[in-house]
C-alpha positions as CSV (number, residue, x, y, z in Angstrom):
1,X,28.3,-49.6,37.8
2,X,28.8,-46.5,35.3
3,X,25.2,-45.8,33.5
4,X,24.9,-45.8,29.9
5,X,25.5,-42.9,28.1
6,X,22.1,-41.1,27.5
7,X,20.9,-40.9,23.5
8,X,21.4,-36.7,22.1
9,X,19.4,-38.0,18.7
10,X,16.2,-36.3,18.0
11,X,13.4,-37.8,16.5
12,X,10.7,-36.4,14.5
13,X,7.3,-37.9,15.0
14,X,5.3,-38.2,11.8
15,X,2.0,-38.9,12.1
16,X,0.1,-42.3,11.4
17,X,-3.3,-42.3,9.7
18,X,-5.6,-45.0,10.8
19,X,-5.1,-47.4,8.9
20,X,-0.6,-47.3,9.6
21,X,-0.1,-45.4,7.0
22,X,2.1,-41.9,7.4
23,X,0.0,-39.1,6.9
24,X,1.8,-37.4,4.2
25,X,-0.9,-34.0,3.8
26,X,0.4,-30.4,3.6
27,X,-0.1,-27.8,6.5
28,X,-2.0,-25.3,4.8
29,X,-3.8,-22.1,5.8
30,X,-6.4,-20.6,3.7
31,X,-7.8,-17.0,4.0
32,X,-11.5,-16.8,5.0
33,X,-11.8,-13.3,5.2
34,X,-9.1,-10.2,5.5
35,X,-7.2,-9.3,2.3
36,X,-7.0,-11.9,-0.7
37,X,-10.2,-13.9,0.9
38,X,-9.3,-17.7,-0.9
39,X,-5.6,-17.3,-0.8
40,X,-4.0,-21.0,-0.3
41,X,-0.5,-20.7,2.0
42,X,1.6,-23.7,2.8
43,X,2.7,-24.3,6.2
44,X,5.1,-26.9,6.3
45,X,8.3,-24.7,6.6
46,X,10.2,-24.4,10.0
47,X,8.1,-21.4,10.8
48,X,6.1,-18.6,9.3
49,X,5.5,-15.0,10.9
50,X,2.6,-13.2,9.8
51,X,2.1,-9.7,10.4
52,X,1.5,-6.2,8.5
53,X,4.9,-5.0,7.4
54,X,7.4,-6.3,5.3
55,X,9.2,-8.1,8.7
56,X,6.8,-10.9,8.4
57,X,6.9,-13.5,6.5
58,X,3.7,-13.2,5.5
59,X,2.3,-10.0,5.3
60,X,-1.1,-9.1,5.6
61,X,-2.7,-5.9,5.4
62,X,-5.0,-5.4,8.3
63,X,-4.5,-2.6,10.7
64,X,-5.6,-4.7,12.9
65,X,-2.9,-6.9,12.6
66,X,0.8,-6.2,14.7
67,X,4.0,-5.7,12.9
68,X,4.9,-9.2,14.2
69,X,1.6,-11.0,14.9
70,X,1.5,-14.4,15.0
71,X,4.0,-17.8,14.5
72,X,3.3,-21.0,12.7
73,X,5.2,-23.9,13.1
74,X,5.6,-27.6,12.8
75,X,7.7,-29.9,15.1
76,X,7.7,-33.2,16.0
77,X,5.3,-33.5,13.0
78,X,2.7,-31.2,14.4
79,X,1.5,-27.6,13.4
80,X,1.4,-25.0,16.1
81,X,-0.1,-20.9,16.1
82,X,1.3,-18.8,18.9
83,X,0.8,-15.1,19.5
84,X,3.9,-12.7,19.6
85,X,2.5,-10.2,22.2
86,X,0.3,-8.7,19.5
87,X,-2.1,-6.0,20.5
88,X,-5.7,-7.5,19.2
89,X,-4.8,-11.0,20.0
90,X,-4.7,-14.5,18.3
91,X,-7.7,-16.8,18.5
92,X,-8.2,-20.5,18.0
93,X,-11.9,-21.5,17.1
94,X,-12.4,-18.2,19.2
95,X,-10.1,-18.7,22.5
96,X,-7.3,-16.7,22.8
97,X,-3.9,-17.9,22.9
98,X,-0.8,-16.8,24.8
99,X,1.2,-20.1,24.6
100,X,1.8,-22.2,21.3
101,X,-1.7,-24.3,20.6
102,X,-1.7,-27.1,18.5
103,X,-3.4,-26.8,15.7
104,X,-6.4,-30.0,14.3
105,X,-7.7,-30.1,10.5
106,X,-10.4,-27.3,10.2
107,X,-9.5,-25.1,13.2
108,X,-10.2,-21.6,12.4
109,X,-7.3,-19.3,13.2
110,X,-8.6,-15.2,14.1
111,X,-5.8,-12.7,13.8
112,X,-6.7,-9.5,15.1
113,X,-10.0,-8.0,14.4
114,X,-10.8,-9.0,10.3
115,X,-8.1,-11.9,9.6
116,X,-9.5,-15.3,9.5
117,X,-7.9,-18.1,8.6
118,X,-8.5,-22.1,8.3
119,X,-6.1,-24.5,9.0
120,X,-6.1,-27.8,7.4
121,X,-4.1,-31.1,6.1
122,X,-4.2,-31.1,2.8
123,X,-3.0,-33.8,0.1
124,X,-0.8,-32.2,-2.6
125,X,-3.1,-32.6,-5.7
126,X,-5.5,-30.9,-3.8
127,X,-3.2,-28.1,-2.5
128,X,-2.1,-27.7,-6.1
129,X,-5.6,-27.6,-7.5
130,X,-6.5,-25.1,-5.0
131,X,-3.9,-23.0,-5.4
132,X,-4.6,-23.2,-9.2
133,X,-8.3,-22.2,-8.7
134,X,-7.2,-19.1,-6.5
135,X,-4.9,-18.1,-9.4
136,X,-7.7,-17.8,-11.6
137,X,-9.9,-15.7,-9.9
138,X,-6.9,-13.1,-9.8
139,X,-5.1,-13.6,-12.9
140,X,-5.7,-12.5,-16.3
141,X,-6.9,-15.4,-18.5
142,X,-4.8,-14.1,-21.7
143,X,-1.9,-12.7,-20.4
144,X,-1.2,-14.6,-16.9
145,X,-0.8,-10.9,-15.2
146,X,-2.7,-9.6,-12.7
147,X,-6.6,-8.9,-13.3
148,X,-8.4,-5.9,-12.7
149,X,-9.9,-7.0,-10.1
150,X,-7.0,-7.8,-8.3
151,X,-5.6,-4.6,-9.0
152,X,-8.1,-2.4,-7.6
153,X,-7.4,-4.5,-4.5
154,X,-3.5,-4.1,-4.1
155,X,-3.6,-0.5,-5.3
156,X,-6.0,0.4,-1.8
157,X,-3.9,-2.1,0.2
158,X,-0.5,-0.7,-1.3
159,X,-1.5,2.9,-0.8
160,X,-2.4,2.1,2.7
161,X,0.7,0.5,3.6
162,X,3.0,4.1,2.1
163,X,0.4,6.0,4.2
164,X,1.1,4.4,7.2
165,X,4.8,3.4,7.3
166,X,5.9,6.6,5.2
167,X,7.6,4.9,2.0
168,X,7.7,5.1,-1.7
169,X,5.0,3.9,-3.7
170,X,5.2,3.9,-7.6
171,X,2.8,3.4,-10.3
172,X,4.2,2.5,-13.8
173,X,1.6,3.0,-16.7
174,X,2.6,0.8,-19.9
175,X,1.2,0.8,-22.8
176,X,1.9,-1.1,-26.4
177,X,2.4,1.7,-28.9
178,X,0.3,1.6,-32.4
179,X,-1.2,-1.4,-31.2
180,X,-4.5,-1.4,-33.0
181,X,-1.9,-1.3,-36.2
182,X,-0.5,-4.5,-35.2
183,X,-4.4,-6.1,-34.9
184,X,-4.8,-4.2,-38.3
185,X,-1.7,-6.2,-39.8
186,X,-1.7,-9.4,-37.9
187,X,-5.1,-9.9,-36.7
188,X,-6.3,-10.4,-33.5
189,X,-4.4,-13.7,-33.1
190,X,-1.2,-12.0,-33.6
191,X,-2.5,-8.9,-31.6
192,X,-2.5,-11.7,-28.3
193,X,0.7,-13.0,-29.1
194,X,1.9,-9.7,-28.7
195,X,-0.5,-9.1,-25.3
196,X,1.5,-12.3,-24.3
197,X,4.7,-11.7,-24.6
198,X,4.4,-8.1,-23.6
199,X,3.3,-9.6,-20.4
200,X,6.0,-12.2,-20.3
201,X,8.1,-9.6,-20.3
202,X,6.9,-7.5,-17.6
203,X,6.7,-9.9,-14.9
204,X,10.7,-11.7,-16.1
205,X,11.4,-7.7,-15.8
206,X,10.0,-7.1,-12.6
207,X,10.8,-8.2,-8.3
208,X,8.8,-10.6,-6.9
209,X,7.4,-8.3,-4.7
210,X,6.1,-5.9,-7.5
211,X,2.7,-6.2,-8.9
212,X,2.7,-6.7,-12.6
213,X,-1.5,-6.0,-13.9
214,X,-3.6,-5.8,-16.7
215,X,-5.3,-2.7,-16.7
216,X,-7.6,-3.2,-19.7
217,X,-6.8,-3.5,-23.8
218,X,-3.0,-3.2,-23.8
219,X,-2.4,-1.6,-21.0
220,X,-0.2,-2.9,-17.9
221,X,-0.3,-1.0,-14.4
222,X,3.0,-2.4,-12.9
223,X,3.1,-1.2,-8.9
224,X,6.8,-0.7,-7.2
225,X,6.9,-0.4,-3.5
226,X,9.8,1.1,-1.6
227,X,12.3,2.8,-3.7
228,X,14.0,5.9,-4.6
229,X,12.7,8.1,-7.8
230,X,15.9,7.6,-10.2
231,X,15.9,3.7,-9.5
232,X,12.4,3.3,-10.4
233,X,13.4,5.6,-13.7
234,X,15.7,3.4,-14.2
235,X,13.5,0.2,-13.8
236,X,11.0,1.8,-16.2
237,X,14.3,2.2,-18.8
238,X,14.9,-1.1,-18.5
239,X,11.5,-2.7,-18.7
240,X,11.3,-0.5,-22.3
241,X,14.4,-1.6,-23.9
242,X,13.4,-5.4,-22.9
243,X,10.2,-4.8,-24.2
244,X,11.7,-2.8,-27.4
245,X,14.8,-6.3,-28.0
246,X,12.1,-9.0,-27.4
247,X,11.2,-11.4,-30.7
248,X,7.6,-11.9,-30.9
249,X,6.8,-14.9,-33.8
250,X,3.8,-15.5,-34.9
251,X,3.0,-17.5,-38.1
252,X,6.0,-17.3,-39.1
253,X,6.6,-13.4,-39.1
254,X,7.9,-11.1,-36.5
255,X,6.0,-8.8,-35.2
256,X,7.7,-5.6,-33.6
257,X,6.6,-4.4,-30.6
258,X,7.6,-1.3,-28.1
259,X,6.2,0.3,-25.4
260,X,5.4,3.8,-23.8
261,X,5.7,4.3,-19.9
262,X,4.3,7.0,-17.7
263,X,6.0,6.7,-14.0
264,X,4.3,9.0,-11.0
265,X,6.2,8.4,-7.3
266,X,4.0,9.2,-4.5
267,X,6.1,10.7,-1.4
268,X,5.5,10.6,2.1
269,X,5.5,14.2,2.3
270,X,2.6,14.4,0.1
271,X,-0.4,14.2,2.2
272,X,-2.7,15.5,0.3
273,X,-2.3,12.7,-2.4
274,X,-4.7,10.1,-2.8
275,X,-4.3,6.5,-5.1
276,X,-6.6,7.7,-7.7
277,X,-4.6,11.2,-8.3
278,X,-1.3,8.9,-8.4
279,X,-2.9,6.9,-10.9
280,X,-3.9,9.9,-12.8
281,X,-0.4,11.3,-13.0
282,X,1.1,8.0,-14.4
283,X,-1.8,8.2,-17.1
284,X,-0.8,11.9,-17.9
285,X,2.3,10.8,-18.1
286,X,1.7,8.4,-20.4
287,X,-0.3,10.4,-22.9
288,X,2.9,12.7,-22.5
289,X,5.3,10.3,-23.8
290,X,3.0,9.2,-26.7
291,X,3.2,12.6,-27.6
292,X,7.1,13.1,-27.7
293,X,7.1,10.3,-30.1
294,X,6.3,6.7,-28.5
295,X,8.8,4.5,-27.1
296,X,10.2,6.4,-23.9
297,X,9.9,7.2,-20.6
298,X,8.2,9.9,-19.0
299,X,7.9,10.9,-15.3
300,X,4.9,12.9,-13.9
């Protein structure tokens, strides 16, 4: 007697709370300590590398870390952490693994030598309110840019990461121009509309991958990683004349707004560079451009 043809389908396994029902909470890893200690990342995707360059899917400075470090995954409704031959190891509440290790609700994932992470199943309202909490510890309250704070951070972790893998790293000083007219003419209520906006502008005018920041009053520090001199010139160009065609309303009269820009490129043949002096010749500059009249561009 033939045998029945054997069944190809696969079948995902979700798993069953206690009580029968599904257990519908997010994979979610949350930094402990290592850069951006309190950052909330979701882990439900088919897979997510972390590492310290841009290969990873997540990319953490830590030169501790590998360029390819570690792999998260779900299957068959289960979250796993394996290790991708990385050269300071991954840990799982403190044993190292080798093989992929299923990861329980409060695990503590190690990455290297300073990376810590938690791992937990998390229900979406409180993945969402997390995340929300996170964002404002980093983000400008007025705006929704980047704080200070925050800044200082990614401008060490940035310059570290040009340093070490030998690329670009630009710092774009903006400023409003004649902005303590507009306060003078509008108040201070139409003086944050303008902060607002100006902002809004900035990060619809900028990658993903770009930092977009506050600096202080009505200044923005916007950091570009990775490209070539004349295309961040032309960037800058581009970010003015948005800034320079953009509307601003505010009760009922429109307020005109442009900006000035100084743009400094640090270059890997530049050793003897540091973050601060980078910073310093985007503020120069700056100053240079108010001088030639407002409204431009001006490279250091």
């Amino acid at each position: 007697m033939a045998k029945p043809p054997q069944s190809t389908m696969q079948v995902n396994v979700t798993p069953v709370l206690p009580g029968g029902g599904k257990d519908d909470r997010r994979g979610t890893l949350t930094i402990l300590s290592g850069e951006r200690p309190g950052r909330l990342i979701e882990v439900d995707g088919s897979e997510l590398v972390v590492g310290r360059t841009d290969e990873s899917t997540l990319r953490i400075e830590d030169e501790s870390l590998s360029r390819k470090h570690a792999r998260f995954f779900r299957l068959m409704g289960n979250h796993y952490v394996t290790d991708l031959q990385s050269t300071n190891g991954t840990f799982v509440n403190g044993a190292r693994v080798s093989t992929p290790t299923q990861l329980a609700d409060g695990d503590r994932v190690q990455l290297g030598l300073a990376t810590v992470l938690r791992f937990g199943l998390t229900d979406k309202a409180v993945v969402d309110e997390a995340r929300r909490l996170y964002e404002a510890t980093v983000r400008d309250r007025l705006t929704g840019a980047y704080n200070r704070h925050f800044l200082d951070e990614r401008l060490q972790s940035e310059w570290s990461f040009a340093k070490r893998h030998g690329t670009r790293l630009s710092v774009l000083f903006v400023d409003a121009d004649h902005f303590k007219k507009v306060n003078d003419t509008y108040g201070h209520a139409g003086g944050d509309a303008v902060l607002k906006s100006l902002a809004g502008v900035l990060l619809k005018s900028m990658r993903t991958e770009d930092v977009v920041a506050r600096y202080g009053g009505e200044e923005f520090i916007l950091l570009v990683r990775g490209i070539a001199v004349d295309a961040v010139m032309t960037l800058a160009e581009r970010v003015r004349a948005d800034v320079a065609s953009c509307v601003i309303e505010h009760e009922g009269k429109t307020i005109p707004v442009t900006v000035s820009i100084g743009v400094a490129t640090h270059e890997a043949e530049k050793e003897a560079e540091s973050i601060e002096s980078l910073v310093a010749r985007a503020d120069a500059a700056l100053y240079r451009a108010k001088e030639l009249g407002r409204n431009r561009v001006v490279a250091a």
